[in-house]
N, C-alpha and C positions, 0 to 999 in steps of 0.2 A: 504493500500500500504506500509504505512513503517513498518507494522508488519511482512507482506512480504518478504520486504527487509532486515529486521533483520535476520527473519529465515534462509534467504538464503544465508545472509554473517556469519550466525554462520555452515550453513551445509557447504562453502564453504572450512570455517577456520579450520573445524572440518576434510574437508577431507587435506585442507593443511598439519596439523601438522602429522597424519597417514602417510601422505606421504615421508614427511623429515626423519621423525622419522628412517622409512624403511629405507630410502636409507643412511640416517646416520649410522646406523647401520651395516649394508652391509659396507658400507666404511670404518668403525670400524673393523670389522672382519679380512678385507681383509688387513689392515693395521697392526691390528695386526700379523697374519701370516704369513705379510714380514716381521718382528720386528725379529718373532720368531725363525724362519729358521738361522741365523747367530747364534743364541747364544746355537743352536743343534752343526752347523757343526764345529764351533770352539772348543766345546768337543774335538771330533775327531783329531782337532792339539794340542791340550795338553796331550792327552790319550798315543800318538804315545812314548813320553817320559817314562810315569811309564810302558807302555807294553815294550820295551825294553830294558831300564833299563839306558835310556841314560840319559848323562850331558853335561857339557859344552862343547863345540866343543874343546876348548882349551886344554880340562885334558883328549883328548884320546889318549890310550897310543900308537897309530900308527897311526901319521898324515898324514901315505900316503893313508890308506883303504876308499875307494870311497863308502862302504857300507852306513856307515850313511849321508853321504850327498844323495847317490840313495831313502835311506828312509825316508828322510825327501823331496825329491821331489817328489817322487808319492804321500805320505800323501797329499802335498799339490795338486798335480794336479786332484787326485780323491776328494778330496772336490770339485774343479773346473769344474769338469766334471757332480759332481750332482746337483751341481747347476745350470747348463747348460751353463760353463764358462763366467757367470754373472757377476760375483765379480769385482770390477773395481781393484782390490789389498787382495792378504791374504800371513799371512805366521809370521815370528820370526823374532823379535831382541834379542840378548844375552847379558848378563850380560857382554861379553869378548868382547863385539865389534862383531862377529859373526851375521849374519844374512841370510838367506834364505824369497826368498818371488817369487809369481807366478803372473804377472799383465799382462794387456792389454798392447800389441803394436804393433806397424807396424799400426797403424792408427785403431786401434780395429779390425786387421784381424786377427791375433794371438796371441796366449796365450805363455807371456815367465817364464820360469821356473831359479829361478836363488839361489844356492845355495854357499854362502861365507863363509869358516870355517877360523877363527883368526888361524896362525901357527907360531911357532916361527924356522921352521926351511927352510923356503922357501925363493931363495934370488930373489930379482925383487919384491917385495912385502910383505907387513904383510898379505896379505888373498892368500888363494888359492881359486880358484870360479868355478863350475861346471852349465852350464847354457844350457840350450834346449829351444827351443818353438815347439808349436803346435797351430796347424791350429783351429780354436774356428769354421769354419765349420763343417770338417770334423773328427776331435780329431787326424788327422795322425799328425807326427812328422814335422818337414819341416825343410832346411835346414837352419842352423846361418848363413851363411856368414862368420864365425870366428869359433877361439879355443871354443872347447864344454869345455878344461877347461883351468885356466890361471892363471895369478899370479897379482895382483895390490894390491894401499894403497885404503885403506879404515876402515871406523868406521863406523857398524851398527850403533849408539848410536846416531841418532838427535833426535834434543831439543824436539820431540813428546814423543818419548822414557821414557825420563826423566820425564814428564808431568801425562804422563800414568802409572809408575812408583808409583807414589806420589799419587793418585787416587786410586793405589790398593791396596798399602800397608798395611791397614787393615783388607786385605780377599782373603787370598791365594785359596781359593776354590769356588770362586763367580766371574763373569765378572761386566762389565762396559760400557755402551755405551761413548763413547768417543765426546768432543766436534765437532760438523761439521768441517771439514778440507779442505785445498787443496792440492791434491798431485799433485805434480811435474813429468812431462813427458816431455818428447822431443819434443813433438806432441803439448804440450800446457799443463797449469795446468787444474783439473776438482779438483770439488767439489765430497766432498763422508763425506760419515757417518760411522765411525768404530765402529765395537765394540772390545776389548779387552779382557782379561784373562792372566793371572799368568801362567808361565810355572813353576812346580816343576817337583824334581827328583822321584825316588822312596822313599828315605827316606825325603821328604816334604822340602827341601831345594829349596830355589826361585832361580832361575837360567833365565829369560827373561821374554816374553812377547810374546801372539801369541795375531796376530790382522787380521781383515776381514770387509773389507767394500763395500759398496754399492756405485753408484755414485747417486750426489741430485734427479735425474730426476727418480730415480725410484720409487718412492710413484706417480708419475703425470699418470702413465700409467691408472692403474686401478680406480684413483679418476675419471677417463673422464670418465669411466664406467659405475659408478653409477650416471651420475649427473641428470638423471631422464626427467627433462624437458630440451627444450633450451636453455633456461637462467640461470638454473640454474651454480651455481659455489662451488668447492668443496676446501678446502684449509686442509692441514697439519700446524698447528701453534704450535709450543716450547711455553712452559708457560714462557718464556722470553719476548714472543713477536714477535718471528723472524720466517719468513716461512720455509717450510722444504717441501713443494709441494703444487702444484697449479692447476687446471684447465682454470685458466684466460690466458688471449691471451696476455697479459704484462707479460715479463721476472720479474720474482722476484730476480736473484741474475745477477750480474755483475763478471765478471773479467780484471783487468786492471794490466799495469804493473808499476809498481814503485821502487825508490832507495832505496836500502838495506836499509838508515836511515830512511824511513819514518814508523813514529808512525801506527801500526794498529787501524784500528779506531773499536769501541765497534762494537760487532756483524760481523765481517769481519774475515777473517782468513789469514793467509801469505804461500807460499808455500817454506819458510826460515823453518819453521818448520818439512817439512819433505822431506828437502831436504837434506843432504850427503856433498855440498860445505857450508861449513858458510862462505865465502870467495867470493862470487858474488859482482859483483856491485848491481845487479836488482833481484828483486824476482817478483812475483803476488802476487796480493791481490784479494781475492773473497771476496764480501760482497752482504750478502741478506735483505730482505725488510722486514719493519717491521709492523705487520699486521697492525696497527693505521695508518701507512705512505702509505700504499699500494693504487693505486686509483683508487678504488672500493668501492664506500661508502658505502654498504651495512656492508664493512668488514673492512670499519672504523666506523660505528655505533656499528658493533658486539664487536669489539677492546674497546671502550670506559669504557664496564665493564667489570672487570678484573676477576672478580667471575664466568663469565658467560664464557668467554674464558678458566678458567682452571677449569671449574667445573667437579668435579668427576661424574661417572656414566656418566646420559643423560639430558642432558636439553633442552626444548623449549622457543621460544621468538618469540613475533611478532614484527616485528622493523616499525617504519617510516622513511623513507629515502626520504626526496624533496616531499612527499604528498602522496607517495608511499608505500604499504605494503609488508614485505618480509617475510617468515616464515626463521626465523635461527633455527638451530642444533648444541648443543656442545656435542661430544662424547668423552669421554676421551681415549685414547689407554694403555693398560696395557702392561706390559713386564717382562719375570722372572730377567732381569738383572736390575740394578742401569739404570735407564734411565734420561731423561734431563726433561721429561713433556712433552706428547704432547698431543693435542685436537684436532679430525678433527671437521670444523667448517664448516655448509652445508647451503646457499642464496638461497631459492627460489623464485621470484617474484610471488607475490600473484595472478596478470595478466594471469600467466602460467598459475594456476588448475583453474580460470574464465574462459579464453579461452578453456579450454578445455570441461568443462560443458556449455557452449554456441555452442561450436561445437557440443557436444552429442545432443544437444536439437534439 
């Protein structure tokens, strides 16, 4: 009998870790391939500069011609449209204060397109601004409400700017995944993942920044996909520590609001940094969970080694959790830009592939 039992909790374990393996892997892939799509289409907004030959909005010699802010908004809105106006935010800061960018609003019913050139000869304002939206159902135009163009103060150039700035400086021809952030809406702050790139001229002078991100919940879509059995649970974890996607039914990130002075705390981010007022009383704070703290014990046993959280390639582990066996998965995700580190990390309760061979029988 317990030779028996042996054999059958070795063919059980045997078919557990095949299984994980799989669907790690799958969830690997498909994570990469989100990874990867941003750091293609953001080519695309730096390219728009050396194919026409432009620079700073400031140094053009007619700062009434509408052309280059037109082609700096379709650049941006057909990225937007192949991506199937996903983006939760894309688009340019300039070295001049100058900025253009295409984001969610109206409650994510519309896609708004907003283009601000630095001028020095507009009165009512330092920028003149060209702005449309479109309908993120049907790609038609729809109406502002307001002047499609107009005059106010403003400074592309918040504290993210600078940050991202300072990051690239050593690779004008290379991106950046940007630390997790909160952008600042009307509607409420969300969390998103940027990645970055260097705008240069034609003759290789730095001239901004073009940035493109996703909001947090997007890796959660397709981890439910693969989670294989019921139980099982699928996570996205930063070799920091901190979640970046989830399949568990517990929120992993928080937003709250707090006073312009309060300290950010480790692993939180503030929506002071990409916000346009430094001048509020109150900004948000988003802050996410850190896979040791998360409660889910499988994924605080997995947490406990650090090796095994940011191990390169693929790893397997059988955990005991309270008497319990789980098969864990560490899959690393790869990226052609500078990334942060991240592992998807894949729980299956050993119960799962039991009951399921007790049901076959």
């Amino acid at each position: 009998l317990a030779i028996t039992y042996t054999v059958s909790l070795n063919t059980v374990r045997d078919i557990g870790e095949k299984h994980t393996i799989a669907l790690a892997t799958s969830a690997r892939r498909q994570t990469e391939a989100f990874f990867d799509k941003p750091t293609t289409d953001i080519k695309t907004l730096i390219e728009v500069f050396k194919h026409y030959g432009m620079d700073l909005p400031s140094a053009l010699p007619d700062q009434t011609d509408p052309i280059p802010k037109e082609r700096l908004m379709y650049t941006m809105l057909s990225v937007q449209i192949g991506n199937g106006y996903n983006y939760s935010a894309l688009g340019y800061v300039f070295e001049d204060g100058s900025s253009a960018t295409a984001f969610r609003a109206d409650n994510e019913v519309n896609m708004e397109v907003m283009v601000r050139f630095i001028h020095q000869h507009y009165t009512g304002g330092t920028t003149s601004a060209m702005v449309r939206k479109y309908s993120r159902s049907t790609g038609f135009e729809v109406p502002m409400g307001g002047p499609p163009l107009y005059n106010l103060n403003a400074d592309g150039k918040f504290a993210a700017y600078e940050q991202a700035k300072l990051m690239l400086s050593t690779q004008l021809d290379n991106g950046a995944w940007y630390p997790v952030s909160l952008l600042y809406r009307a509607s409420g702050a969300i969390f998103m993942y940027p990645v970055v790139h260097p705008v240069v001229n034609r003759s290789g002078g730095f001239i901004g920044i073009a940035s493109l991100a996703h909001t947090l919940d997007g890796v959660n879509g397709f981890l439910e996909s693969v989670k294989g059995t019921p139980n099982t649970e699928v996570f996205a974890v930063q070799h920091s520590g901190y979640l970046l996607g989830s399949t568990h039914s517990v929120p992993y990130a928080t937003v709250t609001t707090q006073p312009a002075s309060a300290a950010v705390p480790a692993g939180c981010a503030s929506s002071a940094d990409t916000h346009e007022d430094p001048t509020l009383s109150e900004y948000q704070h988003g802050c996410r969970a850190r896979a040791r703290d998360f409660p889910y014990p499988p994924l605080q046993a997995a947490a406990a080694d650090r090796e095994f959280m940011t191990a390169a390639g693929l790893v397997f582990r059988v955990l005991t959790v309270d008497g319990d066996a789980y098969y864990a998965v560490s899959a690393e995700v790869a990226n052609r830009f500078r990334f942060w580190g991240l592992n998807i990390i894949l729980c299956m309760p050993e119960s799962d592939i039991l009951g399921d061979i007790v049901a076959g029988r």
